[in-house]
Structure formats: structure tokens, C-alpha cells
N, C-alpha and C positions, 0 to 999 in steps of 0.2 A: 295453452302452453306458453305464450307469447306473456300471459298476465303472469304467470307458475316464476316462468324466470326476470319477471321484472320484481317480485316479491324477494323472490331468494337472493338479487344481487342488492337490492336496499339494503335488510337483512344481514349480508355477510360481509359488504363494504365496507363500513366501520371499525368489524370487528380485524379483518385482517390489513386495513391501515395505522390500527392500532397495533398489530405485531411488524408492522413494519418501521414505525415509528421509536417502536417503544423497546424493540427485540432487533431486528433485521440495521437497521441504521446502527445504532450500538455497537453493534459487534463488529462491524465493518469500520467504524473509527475509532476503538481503542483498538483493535488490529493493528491497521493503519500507521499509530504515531509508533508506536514501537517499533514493526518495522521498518520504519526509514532510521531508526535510530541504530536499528541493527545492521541493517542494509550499510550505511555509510560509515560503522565502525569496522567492517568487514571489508570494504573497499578501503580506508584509509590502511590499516593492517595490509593489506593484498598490498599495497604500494609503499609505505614506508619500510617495511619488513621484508625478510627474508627467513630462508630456511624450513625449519618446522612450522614454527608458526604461520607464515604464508600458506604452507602445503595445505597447514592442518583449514584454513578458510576458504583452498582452493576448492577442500574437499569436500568443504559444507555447501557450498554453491552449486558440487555438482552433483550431489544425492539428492537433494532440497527440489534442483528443479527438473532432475532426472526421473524420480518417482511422483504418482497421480498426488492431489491435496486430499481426496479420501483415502487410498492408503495410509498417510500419513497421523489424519485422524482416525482415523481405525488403530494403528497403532497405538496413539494417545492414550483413547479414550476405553477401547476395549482390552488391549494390551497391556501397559501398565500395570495395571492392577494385578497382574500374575508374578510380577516381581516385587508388592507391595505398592505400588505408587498411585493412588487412585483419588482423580481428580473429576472436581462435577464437569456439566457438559459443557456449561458458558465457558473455564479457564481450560478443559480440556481444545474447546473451538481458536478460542483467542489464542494458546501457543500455537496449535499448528498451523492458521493460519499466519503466524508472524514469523514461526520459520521457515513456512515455503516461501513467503512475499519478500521476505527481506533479502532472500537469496538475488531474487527478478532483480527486486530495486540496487541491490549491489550492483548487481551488473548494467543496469541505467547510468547510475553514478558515474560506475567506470567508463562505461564509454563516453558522459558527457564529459570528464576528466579529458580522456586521450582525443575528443573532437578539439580540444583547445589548442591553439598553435605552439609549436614547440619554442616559436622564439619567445613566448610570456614566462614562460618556466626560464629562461638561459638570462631573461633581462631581470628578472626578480634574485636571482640569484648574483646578477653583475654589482648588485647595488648593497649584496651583503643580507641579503634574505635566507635564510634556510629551508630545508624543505618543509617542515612543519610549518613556518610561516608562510610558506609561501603558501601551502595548501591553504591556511587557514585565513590569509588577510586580501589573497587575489585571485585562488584557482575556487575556491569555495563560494563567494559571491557569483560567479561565471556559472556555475554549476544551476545554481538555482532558477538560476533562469533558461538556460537551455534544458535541465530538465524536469522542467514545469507541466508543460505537459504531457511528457512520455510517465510522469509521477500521478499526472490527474487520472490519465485511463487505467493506471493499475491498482486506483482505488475504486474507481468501477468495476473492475475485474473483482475484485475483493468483496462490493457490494453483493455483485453478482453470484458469485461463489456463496452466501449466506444460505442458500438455499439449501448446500451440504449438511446445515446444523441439522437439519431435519433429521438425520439418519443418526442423531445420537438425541435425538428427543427428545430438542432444543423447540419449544414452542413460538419460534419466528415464524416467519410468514407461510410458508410455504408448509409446517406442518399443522399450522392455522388452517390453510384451504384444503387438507387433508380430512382434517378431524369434519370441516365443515359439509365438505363431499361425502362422507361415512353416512350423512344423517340425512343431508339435501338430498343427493342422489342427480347433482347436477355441475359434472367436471367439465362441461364447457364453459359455463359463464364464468366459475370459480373461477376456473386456470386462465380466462379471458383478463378478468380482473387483475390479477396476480400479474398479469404480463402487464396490463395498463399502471399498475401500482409502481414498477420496475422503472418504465417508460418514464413515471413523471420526477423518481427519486431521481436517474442517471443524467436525465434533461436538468435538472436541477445543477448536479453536479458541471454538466458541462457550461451552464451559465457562471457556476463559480469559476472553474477553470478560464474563461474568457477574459471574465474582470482583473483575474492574478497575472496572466497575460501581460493583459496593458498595462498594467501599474508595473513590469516588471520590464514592460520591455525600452523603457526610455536609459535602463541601464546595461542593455544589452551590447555587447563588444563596443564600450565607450573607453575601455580603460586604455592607457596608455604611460606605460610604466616607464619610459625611456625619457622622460624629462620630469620625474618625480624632484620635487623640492628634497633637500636635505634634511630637513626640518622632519616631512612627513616620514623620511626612513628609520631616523632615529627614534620617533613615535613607535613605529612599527616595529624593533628590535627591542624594545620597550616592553612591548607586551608578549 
């Protein structure tokens, strides 16, 4: 038995580091950039704006993160297509997970936003800033780094979450050690591996996360807006 399952994980190693690499990883960072792109236009909106348009992003956030992420692609991908809109599995995967995530990450943004002291918003504005400047030339760099890493784990999360494609039969990893266990007829070492494969992409990720850290954090609460040169304001009104 002992020799049975060191054959079958040689064997099946490769092949589902390969859907991890190749399938499982991919999906997880073009998700990813989109989302934070949506994320952070749905927080700016949420806060420069009122009215409709606010409501209407209050209300994206709260359906997004109110409903599971397989509903959601269930929707998508099996759904759509009853109304005419039928998309393969990978862009079916990739929207839905960029509108559940972008939902999270709005709401990171925003509260890295409201963690900021309220006198940086009253002293940017004393000097003739607006609020689009000021979000964009001193509350926005602040952002980045306070939320660096509440941003790193919800692309773990995201990694994580890859394992859904399987149910729209998306050949990443996890329908990889599916198809592999159909023929091996051995779901411990499989799903053993599959957890080790998980272990060393997310360990990975949090070595990235560390290194963005440090290089991020020597600009952390340095700013100090209350004796800005004149020079640098009118730079700043500028753009």
C-alpha cells in the first residue's frame, strides 16, 4: 500500500502543480487586479457622491457580499445563458469572482479611508486642496499602505476560493485531483497534496505580502501637511 501511494502521488504531483500554476494561479490574479480597481472606484463614488448613484454602490456591496460566491456563479455561468448571455467558464469565473471581491475590498478601502485622522482631510483642505485632490495626492497614498495587508489576505481568499471553478468545469486544480481520483481510486494522498500545493502557493503569497510591508512602511503616517511649502500646493492644484 505504502509503495501503491508513493507511485500515485509522484504520478499526480506534477500534473496538478501544473493546474495550479497554469489554471488555479491565473484565475486568482486576473480576478484580483480588476477587483481592486472596482473596489476603489466604488469607494471613491460611495464618498465623493451622493444621492442615486451612492445608493445605487451601497447596493452593490450589499447583495455582492450578502449572497454565497457560488451562487453567484451559478448564476453566471448556468443562468445567463436563459436570457441569451452565455459566457465560457474561465470569464464566467473571473466576473464573478471580481464582483463578489471588489465588493470586500471596497469596504477595506473604506475603512482604511475613515481609520485616517480627520485633521489630514481639514489641513489638506485649509491649504486649498479639494476633495478629489485630496483623496488622490494624500488620502490615497495612506491608503496603500494601511491597506496592504487586509488587501494581501483577500487575495488569498481569492486563491483560495479557485477551487469553486471546479463546479463549472474549469480544469484548475482541484478538478485536476478529481478527474485523478476517478481512475487512482486514492482521495487521501490526492486531497493531501492539493492541501500541500495550497500551503506552499499562500506561504508564498505571504512572503510577498511581508516584503510590500517593509518597503511600504517607512512611508507610513510620515505625512505632515501643516507646513507644506507653497511651492509644493500650487504643484498640487496643478494636477
Amino acid at each position: 500500500m505504502n509503495s501503491e501511494w508513493f507511485n500515485v502521488a509522484i504520478d499526480s504531483f506534477p500534473q496538478l502543480l501544473y493546474a495550479a500554476f497554469f489554471v488555479t494561479l491565473p484565475i486568482a490574479l486576473i480576478s484580483f487586479i480588476p477587483s481592486i480597481i472596482v473596489g476603489l472606484s466604488i469607494t471613491i463614488i460611495r464618498i465623493c457622491f451622493s444621492g442615486k448613484i451612492s445608493f445605487i454602490m451601497h447596493l452593490y456591496v450589499w447583495i455582492f457580499r450578502g449572497t454565497p460566491l457560488l451562487v453567484q456563479l451559478f448564476i453566471i455561468f448556468y443562468g445567463l445563458p436563459h436570457i441569451g448571455i452565455v459566457l465560457d467558464c474561465f470569464s464566467a469565473i473571473v466576473i464573478s469572482f471580481t464582483l463578489n471581491f471588489s465588493a470586500y475590498i471596497s469596504e477595506i478601502i473604506r475603512s482604511s479611508i475613515l481609520s485616517i485622522p480627520k485633521g489630514q482631510w481639514d489641513a489638506a483642505y485649509s491649504i486649498g486642496l479639494t476633495r478629489q485632490q485630496t483623496i488622490r495626492h494624500i488620502i490615497l497614498p495612506q491608503i496603500v499602505v494601511i491597506s496592504a495587508a487586509p488587501l494581501s489576505s483577500e487575495f488569498i481568499s481569492i486563491l483560495k476560493s479557485t477551487s469553486l471553478a471546479s463546479t463549472v468545469t474549469l480544469p484548475e486544480i482541484f478538478q485536476t485531483a478529481q478527474r485523478i481520483v476517478s481512475t487512482t481510486y486514492q482521495p487521501l494522498i490526492i486531497y493531501c497534496e492539493i492541501a500541500i500545493i495550497y500551503l506552499i502557493l499562500t506561504s508564498f503569497c505571504y512572503i510577498i505580502q511581508m516584503k510590500i510591508e517593509s518597503k511600504l512602511k517607512k512611508y507610513t503616517y510620515s505625512m505632515n501637511f501643516y507646513y507644506n511649502k507653497s511651492n509644493k500646493t500650487d504643484f498640487l492644484r496643478k494636477k
